[in-house]
N, C-alpha and C positions, 0 to 999 in steps of 0.2 A: 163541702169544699167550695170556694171561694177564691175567684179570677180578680186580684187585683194590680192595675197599669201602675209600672214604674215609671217615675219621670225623667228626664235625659237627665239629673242630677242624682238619679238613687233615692227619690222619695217615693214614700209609699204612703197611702192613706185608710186607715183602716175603717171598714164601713160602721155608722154610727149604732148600728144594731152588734156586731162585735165589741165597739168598746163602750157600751151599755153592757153588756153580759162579761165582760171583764172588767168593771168596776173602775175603767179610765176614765170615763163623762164625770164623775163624781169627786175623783181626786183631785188635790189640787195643784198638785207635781206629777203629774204622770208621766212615768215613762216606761220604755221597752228594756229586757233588757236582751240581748242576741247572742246566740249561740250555736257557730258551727259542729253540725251533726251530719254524719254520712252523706255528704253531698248535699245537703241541705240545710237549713234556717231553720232554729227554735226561738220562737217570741215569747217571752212571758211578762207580762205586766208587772211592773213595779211604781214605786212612786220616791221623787227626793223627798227628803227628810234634812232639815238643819239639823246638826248634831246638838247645837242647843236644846230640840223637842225633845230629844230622846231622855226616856226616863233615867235618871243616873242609875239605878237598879239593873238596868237594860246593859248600859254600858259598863259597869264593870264586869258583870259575866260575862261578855265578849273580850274585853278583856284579863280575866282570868282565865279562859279557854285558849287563847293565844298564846298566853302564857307557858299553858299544860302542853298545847302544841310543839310551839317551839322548844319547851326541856327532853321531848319524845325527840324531835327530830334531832337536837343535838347527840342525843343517848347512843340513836342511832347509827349518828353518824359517827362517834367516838368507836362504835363496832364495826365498822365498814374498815 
């Protein structure tokens, strides 16, 4: 565990031996992304991405999942 100062603005800076071992020194978008959990903050590494990089392979199974998603959630909700 690991004591790091917020600054009067809400910044936080993650020590360079953390974002060496999460693979943020190396990306070339990195970010965080945050999520409240029982009283507390989960950080997890990510990185942007222009959707132009993205494989088109990539992107339509993303979108054909959203797809399948949304016909379930309407199904469902036609049974509600």
């Amino acid at each position: 565990m690991t004591s790091i100062p917020i600054s009067k603005r809400g910044t936080i800076t993650l020590p360079p031996e953390m974002r060496r071992k999460l693979g943020l020194d190396t990306a070339e978008h990195p970010m965080m992304l945050v999520e409240m959990r029982d009283g507390g903050i989960f950080l997890q590494p990510a990185e942007a991405l222009p959707v132009r990089d993205i494989p088109e392979k990539i992107l339509r199974g993303w979108i054909e999942d959203d797809e399948k998603d949304t016909e379930e959630f309407w199904r469902k909700a036609d049974k509600a």
